[in-house]
Structure formats: structure tokens, C-alpha cells
DRENPA-3360 file (N, C-alpha, C; in nm, 2 decimals, always signed):
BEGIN
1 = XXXXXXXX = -23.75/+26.25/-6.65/-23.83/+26.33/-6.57/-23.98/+26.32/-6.61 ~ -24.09/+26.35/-6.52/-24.25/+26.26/-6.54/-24.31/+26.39/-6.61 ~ -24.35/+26.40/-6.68/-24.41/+26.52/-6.70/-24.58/+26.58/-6.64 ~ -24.59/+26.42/-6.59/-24.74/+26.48/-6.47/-24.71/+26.56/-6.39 ~ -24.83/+26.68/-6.39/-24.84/+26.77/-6.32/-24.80/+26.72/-6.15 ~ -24.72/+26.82/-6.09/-24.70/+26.81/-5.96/-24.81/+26.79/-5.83 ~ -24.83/+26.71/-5.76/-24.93/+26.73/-5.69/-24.89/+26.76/-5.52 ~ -24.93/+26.89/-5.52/-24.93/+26.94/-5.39/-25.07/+26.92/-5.27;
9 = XXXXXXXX = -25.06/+26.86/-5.17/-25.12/+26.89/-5.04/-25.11/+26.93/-4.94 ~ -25.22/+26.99/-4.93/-25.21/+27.16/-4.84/-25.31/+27.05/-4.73 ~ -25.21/+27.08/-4.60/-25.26/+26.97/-4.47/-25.32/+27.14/-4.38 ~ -25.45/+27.13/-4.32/-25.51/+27.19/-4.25/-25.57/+27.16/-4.17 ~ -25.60/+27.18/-4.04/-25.68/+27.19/-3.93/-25.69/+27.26/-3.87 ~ -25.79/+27.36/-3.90/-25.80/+27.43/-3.80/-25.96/+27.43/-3.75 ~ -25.95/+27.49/-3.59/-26.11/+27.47/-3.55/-26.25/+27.51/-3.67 ~ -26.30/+27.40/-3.72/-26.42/+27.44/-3.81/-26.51/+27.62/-3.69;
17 = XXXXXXXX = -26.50/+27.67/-3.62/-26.51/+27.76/-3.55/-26.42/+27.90/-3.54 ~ -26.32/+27.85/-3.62/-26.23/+27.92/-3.61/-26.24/+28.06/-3.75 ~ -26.24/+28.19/-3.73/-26.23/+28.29/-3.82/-26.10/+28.30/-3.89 ~ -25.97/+28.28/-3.87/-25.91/+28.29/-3.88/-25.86/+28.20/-3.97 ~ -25.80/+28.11/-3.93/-25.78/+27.95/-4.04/-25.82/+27.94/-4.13 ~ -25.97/+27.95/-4.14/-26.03/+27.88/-4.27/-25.98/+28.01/-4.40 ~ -25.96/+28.15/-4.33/-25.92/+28.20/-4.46/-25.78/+28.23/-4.48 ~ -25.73/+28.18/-4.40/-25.59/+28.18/-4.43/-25.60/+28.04/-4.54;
25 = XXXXXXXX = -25.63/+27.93/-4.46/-25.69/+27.81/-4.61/-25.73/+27.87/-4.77 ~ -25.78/+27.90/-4.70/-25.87/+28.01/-4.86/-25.77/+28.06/-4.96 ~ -25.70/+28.16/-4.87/-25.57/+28.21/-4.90/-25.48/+28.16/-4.99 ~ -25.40/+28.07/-4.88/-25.31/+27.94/-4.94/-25.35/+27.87/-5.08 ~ -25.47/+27.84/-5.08/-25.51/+27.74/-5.18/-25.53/+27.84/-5.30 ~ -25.58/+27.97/-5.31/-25.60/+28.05/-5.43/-25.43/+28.05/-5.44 ~ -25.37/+28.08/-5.35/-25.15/+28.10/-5.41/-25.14/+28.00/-5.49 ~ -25.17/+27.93/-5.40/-25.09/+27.75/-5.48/-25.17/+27.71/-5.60;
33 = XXXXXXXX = -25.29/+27.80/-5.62/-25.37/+27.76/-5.76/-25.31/+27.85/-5.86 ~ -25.29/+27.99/-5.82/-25.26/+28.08/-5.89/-25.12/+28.08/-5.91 ~ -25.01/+27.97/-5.86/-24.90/+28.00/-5.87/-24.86/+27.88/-6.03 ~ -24.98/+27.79/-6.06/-25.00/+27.77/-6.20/-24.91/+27.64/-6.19 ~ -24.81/+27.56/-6.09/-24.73/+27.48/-6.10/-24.76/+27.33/-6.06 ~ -24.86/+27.35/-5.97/-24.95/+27.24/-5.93/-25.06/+27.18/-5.93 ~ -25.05/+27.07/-5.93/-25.21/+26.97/-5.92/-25.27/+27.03/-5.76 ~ -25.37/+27.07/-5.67/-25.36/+27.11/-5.58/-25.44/+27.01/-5.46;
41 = XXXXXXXX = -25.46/+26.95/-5.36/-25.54/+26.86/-5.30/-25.51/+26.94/-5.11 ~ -25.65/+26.99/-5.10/-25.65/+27.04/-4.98/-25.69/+26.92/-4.88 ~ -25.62/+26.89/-4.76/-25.68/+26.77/-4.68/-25.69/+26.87/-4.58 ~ -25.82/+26.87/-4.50/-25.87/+26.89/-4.41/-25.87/+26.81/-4.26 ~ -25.73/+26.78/-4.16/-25.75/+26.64/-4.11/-25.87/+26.71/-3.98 ~ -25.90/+26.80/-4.04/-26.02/+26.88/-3.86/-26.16/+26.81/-3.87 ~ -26.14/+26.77/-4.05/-26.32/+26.72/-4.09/-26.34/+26.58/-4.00 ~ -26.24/+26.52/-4.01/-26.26/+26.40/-3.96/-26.12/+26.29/-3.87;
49 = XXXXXXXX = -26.12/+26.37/-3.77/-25.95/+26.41/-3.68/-25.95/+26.24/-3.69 ~ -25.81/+26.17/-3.68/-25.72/+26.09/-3.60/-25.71/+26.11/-3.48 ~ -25.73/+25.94/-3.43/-25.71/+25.95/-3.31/-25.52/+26.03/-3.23 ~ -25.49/+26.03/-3.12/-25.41/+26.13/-3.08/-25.28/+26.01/-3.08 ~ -25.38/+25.89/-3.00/-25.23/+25.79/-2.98/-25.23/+25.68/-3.08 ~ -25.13/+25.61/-3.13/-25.11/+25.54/-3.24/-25.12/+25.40/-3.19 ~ -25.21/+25.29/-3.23/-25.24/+25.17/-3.18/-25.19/+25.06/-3.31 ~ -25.15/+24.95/-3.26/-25.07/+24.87/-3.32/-25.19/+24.82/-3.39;
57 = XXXXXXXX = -25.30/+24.82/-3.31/-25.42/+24.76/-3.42/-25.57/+24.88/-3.40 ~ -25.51/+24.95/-3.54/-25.63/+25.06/-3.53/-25.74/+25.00/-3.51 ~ -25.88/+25.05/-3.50/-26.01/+25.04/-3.47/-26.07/+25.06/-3.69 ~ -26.18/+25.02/-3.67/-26.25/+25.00/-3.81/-26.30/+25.22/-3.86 ~ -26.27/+25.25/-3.78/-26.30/+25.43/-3.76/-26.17/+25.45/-3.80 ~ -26.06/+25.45/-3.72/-25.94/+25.48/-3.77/-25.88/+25.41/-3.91 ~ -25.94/+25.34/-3.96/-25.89/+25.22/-4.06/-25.92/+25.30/-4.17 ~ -26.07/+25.37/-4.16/-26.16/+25.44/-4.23/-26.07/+25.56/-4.29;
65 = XXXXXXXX = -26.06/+25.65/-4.16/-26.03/+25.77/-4.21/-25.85/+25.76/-4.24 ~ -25.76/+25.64/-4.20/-25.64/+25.60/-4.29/-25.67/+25.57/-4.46 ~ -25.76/+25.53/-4.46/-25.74/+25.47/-4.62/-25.83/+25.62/-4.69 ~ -25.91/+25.71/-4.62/-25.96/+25.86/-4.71/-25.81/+25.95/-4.68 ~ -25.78/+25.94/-4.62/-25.63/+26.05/-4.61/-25.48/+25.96/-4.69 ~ -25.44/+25.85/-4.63/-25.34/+25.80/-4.68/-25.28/+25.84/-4.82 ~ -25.40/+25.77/-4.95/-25.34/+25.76/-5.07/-25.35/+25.87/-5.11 ~ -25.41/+26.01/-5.04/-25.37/+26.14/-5.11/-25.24/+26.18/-5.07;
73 = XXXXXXXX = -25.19/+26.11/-4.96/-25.03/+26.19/-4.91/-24.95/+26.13/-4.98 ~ -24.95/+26.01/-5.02/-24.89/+25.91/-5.07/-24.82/+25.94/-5.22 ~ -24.97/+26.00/-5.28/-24.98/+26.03/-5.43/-24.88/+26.21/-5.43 ~ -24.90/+26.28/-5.33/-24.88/+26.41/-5.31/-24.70/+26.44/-5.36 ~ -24.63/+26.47/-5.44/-24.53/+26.57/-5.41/-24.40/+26.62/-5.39 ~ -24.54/+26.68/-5.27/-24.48/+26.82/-5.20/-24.62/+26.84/-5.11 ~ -24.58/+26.92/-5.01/-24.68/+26.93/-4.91/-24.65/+27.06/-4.84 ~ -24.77/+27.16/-4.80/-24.77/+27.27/-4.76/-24.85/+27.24/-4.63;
81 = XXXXXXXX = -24.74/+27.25/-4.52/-24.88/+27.30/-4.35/-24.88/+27.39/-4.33 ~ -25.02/+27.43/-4.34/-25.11/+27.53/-4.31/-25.10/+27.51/-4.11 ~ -25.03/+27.57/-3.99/-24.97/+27.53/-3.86/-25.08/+27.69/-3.81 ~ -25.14/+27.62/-3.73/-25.18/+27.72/-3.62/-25.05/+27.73/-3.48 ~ -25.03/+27.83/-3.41/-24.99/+27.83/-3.31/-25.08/+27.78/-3.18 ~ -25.04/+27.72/-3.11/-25.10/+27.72/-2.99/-25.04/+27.65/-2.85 ~ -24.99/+27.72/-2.76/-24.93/+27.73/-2.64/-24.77/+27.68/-2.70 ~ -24.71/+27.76/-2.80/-24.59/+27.75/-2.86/-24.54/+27.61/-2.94;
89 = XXXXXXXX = -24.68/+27.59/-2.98/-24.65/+27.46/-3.00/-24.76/+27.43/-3.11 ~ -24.74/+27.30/-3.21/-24.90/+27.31/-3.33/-24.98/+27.22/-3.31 ~ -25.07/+27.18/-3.34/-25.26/+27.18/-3.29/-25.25/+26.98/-3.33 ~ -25.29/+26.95/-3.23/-25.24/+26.81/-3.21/-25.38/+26.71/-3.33 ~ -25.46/+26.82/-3.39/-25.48/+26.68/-3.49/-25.40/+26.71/-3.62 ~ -25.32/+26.81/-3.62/-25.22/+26.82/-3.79/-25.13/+26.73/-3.68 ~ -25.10/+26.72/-3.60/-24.96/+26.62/-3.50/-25.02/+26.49/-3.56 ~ -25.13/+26.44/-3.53/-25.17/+26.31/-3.52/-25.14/+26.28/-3.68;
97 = XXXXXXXX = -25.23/+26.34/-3.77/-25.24/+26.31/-3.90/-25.09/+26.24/-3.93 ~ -24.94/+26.37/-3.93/-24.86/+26.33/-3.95/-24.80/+26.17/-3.90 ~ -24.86/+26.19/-3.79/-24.79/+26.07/-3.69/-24.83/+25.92/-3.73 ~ -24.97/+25.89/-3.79/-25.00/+25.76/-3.81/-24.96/+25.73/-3.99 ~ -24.90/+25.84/-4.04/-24.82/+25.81/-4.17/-24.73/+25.83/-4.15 ~ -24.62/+25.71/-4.23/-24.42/+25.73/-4.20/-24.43/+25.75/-4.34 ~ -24.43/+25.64/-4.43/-24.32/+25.62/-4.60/-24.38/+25.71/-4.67 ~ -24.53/+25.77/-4.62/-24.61/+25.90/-4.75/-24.52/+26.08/-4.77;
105 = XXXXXXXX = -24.41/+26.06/-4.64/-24.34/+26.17/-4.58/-24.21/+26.17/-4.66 ~ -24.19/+26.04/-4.66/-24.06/+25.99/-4.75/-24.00/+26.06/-4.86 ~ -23.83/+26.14/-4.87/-23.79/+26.19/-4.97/-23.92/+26.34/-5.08 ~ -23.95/+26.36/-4.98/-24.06/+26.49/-5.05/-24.07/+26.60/-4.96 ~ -24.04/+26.73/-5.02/-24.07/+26.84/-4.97/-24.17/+26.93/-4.88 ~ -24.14/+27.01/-4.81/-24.27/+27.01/-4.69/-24.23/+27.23/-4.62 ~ -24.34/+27.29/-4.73/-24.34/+27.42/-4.66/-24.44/+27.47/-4.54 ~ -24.41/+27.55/-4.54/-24.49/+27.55/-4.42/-24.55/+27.76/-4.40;
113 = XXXXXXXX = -24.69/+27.76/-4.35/-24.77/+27.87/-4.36/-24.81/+27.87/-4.25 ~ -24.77/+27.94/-4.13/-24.82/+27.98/-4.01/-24.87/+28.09/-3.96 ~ -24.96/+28.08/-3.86/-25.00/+28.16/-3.78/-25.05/+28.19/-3.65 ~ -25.05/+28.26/-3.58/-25.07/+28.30/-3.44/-25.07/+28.44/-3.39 ~ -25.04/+28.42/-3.29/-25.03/+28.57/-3.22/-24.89/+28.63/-3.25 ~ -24.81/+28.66/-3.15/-24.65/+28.75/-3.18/-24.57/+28.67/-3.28 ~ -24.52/+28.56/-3.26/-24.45/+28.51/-3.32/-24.52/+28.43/-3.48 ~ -24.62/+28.49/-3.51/-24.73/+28.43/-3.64/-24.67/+28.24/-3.65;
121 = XXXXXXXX = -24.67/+28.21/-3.54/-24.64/+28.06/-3.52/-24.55/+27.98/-3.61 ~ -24.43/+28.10/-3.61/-24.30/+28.00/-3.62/-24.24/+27.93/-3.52 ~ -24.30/+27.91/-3.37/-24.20/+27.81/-3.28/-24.33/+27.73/-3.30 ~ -24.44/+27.68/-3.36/-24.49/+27.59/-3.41/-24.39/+27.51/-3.55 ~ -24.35/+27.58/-3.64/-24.29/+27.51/-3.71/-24.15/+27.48/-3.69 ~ -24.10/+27.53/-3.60/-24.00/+27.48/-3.56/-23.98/+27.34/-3.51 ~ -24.09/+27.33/-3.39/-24.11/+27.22/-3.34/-24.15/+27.08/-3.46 ~ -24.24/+27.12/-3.57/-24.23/+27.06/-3.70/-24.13/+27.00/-3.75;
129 = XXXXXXXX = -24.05/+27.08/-3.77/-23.93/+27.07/-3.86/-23.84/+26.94/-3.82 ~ -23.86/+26.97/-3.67/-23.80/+26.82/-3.59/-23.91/+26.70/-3.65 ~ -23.99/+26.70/-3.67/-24.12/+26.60/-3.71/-24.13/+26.55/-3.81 ~ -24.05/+26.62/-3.90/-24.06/+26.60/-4.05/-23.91/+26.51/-4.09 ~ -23.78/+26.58/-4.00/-23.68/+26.53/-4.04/-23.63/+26.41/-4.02 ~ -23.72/+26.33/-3.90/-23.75/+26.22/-3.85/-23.79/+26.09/-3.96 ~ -23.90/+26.23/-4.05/-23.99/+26.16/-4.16/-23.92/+26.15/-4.24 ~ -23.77/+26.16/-4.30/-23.70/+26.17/-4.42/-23.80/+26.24/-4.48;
137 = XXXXXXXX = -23.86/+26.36/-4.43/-23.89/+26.48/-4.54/-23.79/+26.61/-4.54 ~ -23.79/+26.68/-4.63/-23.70/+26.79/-4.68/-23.80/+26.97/-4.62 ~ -23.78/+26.93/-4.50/-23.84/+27.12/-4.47/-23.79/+27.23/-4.55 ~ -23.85/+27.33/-4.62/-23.81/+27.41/-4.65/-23.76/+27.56/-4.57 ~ -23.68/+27.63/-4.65/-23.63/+27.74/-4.55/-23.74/+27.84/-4.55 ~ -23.80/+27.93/-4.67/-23.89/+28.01/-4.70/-24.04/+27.96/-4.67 ~ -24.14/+28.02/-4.61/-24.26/+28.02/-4.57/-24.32/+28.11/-4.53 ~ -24.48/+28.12/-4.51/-24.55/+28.24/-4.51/-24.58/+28.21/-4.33;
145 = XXXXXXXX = -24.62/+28.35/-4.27/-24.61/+28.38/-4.13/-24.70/+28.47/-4.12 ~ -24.81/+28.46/-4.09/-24.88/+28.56/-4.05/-24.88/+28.55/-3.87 ~ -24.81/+28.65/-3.79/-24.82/+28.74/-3.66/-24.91/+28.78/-3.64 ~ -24.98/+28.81/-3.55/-25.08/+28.88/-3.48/-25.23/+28.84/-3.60 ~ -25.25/+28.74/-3.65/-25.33/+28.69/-3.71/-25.45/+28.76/-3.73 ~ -25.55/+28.78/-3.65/-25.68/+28.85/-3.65/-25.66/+28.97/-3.69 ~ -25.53/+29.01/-3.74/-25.52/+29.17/-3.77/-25.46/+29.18/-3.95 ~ -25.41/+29.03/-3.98/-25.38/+29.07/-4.09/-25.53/+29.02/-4.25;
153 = XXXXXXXX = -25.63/+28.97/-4.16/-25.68/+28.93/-4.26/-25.82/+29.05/-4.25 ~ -25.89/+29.13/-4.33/-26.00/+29.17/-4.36/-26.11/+29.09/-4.37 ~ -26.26/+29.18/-4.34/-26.37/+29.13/-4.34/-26.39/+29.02/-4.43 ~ -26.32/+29.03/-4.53/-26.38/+28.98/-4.66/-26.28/+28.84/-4.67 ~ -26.20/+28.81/-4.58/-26.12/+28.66/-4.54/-25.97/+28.73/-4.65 ~ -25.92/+28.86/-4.69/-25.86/+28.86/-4.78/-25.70/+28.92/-4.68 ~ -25.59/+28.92/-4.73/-25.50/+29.00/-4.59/-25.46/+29.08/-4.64 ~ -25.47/+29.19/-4.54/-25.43/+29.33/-4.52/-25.28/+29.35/-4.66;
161 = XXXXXXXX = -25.20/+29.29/-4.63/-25.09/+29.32/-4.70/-25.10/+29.21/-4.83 ~ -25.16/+29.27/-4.89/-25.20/+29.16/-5.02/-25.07/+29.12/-5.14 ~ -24.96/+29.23/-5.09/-24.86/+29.27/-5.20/-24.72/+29.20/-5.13 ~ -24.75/+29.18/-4.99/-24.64/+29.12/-4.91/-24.66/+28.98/-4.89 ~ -24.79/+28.95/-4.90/-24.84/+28.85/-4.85/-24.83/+28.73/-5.02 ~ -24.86/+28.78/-5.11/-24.84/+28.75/-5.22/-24.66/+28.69/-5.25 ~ -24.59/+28.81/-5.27/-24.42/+28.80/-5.27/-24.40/+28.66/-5.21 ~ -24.43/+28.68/-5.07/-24.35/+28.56/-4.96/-24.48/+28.40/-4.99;
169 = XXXXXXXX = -24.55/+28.37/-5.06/-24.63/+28.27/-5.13/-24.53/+28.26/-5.24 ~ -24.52/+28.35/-5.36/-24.43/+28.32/-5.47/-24.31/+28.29/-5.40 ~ -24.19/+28.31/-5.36/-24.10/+28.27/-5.29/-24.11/+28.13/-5.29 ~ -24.22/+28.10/-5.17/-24.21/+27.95/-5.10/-24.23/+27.87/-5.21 ~ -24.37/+27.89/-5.34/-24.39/+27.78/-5.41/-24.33/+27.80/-5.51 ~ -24.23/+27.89/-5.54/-24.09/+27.87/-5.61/-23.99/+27.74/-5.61 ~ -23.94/+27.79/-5.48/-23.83/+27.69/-5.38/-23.97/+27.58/-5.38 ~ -24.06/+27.51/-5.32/-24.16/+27.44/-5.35/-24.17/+27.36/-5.49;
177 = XXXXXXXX = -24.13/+27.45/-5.57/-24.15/+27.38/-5.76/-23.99/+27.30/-5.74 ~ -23.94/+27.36/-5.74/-23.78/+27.34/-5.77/-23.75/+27.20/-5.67 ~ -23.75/+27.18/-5.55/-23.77/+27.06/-5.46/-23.84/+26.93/-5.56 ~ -23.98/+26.98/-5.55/-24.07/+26.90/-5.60/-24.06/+26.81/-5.71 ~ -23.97/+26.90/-5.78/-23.93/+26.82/-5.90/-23.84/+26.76/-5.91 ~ -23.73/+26.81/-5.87/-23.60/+26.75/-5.84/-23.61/+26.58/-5.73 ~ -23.70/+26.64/-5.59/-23.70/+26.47/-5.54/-23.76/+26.40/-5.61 ~ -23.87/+26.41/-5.67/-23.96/+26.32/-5.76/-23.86/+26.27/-5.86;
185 = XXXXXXXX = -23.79/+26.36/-5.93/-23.68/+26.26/-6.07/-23.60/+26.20/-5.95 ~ -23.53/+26.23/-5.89/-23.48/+26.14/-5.81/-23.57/+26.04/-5.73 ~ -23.64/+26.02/-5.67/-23.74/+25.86/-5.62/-23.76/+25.82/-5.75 ~ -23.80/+25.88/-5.87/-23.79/+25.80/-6.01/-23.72/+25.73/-6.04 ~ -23.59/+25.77/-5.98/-23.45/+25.72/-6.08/-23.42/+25.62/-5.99 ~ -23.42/+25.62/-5.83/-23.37/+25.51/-5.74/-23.46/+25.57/-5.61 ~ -23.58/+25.45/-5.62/-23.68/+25.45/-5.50/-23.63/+25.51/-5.40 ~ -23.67/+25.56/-5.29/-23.59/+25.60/-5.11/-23.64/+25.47/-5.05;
193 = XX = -23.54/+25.50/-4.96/-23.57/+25.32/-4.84/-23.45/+25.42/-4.75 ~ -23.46/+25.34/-4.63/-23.37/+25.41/-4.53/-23.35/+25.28/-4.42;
% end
């Protein structure tokens, strides 16, 4: 077993405009820092979106922003999306990002932190979960959900339920550690290929 620290990426997009996201981001990233088990690498794919449709011969732009994203998913894990809801469904540049990488998905763990309106955007990860298993990645069962979004986070980007909201972070980057380590000794022991 490797004794390098674990390296987790926290995939986000949400509208640079948006109140909401970026401190849920904020959020996420102090857990996963504070949960003391990971190396931690936030990719932002909103800074600099993928195109939506996938071309057999990307453009010198797409080529670009493949080779700044790629070798961090690559190097990653374990991976947490950070999933907005939107028309029951998640926000098509975390779609794209996923989409123009296959083998960086491969045999590694993938939780997931949503939010939205009623359903705090679990029929976004639902729809994920089909995305991922495609990707020979491993979705986890436990994840964080914030409902009615604009109500659980305070002025100060911090959320209302700091005691609940905490618990269900430890949970996931529990089950998170435990995955993480276990597929990694295993791709150590005998590479994945499919």
C-alpha cells in the first residue's frame, strides 16, 4: 500500500455569478481539508468551460484547457462533485468536463455534494451516477445535499446547520478515505483495463 497522501478533486462549476456555489465550494473544501485525510485539488471547470460536443480533433483552445485539467484528474484518487441542480438535471459544463475524459474516471471513487431547490439536487446526481458507472467509477452511497439552497447558507457563506452539515461531510469523506485507499492498492497491485 503507497503511503502518499491521498489526492482528492473537488470538480465545480458553478456560475462565477452565482451566491450560492461558490460557498458551498468554500464549504466543501474547508471539510475535505479539515477532514485531515487528503491531499486536496479544487478544479474549477466554470474558469475555463469545455467545449459541450466532443470532436475527434479538438481545436488548439480545447487542447489547452485538456492538458490544465487532465493530469490533475488523472493524478486524483478520489473525486468529490460539487452538482448544482438545474431543470432536474446538472449544469452541462461539470457534464462536458466529465465527458472529454474516459481512463482519468477509471477504478476510483466519486462523492457527490449537491444542491438546489426541493430536492437539494439529488435527481442531478442521480442522473450522474449513470455517468460515472459508464466511467468504471465507483459512486458512493453517502453525500451532502443541501435543499432549498439560498436558505441554508448565512451571510457570512457559512450553513445554517453547521452541526448537521458537518456529520453528513464526515460520513462521506469517511466512506471517501476507505474507497480511496482500497482502489488505489488495488490499481497498484493489477492496473484496471476493461
Amino acid at each position: 500500500m503507497s503511503d502518499a497522501p491521498l489526492r482528492l478533486a473537488v470538480l465545480t462549476g458553478s456560475a462565477p455569478e452565482s451566491r450560492t456555489g461558490p460557498a458551498v465550494a468554500r464549504w466543501v473544501k474547508h471539510e475535505a481539508v479539515s477532514h485531515g485525510q487528503f491531499d486536496v485539488d479544487i478544479i474549477d471547470v466554470a474558469e475555463d468551460p469545455l467545449p459541450v460536443l466532443i470532436t475527434q480533433s479538438p481545436s488548439p483552445d480545447t487542447v489547452r484547457k485538456l492538458e490544465r485539467i487532465g493530469p490533475r484528474l488523472a493524478a486524483a484518487d478520489a473525486f468529490v462533485v460539487l452538482c448544482a441542480e438545474y431543470n432536474h438535471s446538472f449544469p452541462a459544463v461539470l457534464k462536458s468536463a466529465v465527458d472529454w475524459h474516459t481512463t482519468e474516471w477509471y477504478a476510483k471513487p466519486v462523492s457527490f455534494v449537491s444542491y438546489g431547490g426541493r430536492s437539494g439536487g439529488l435527481r442531478a446526481v442521480e442522473q450522474f451516477r449513470l455517468v460515472f458507472s459508464e466511467l468504471h467509477a465507483v459512486t458512493l452511497r453517502d453525500g451532502v445535499s443541501f435543499p432549498n439552497v439560498w436558505e441554508e447558507f448565512d451571510e457570512s457563506g457559512e450553513p445554517r446547520d453547521s452541526v448537521g452539515s458537518h456529520a453528513a461531510a464526515k460520513t462521506m469523506f469517511d466512506q471517501l478515505l476507505w474507497w480511496a485507499e482500497s482502489l488505489r492498492e488495488a490499481r497498484n497491485k493489477r492496473p484496471y483495463t476493461h
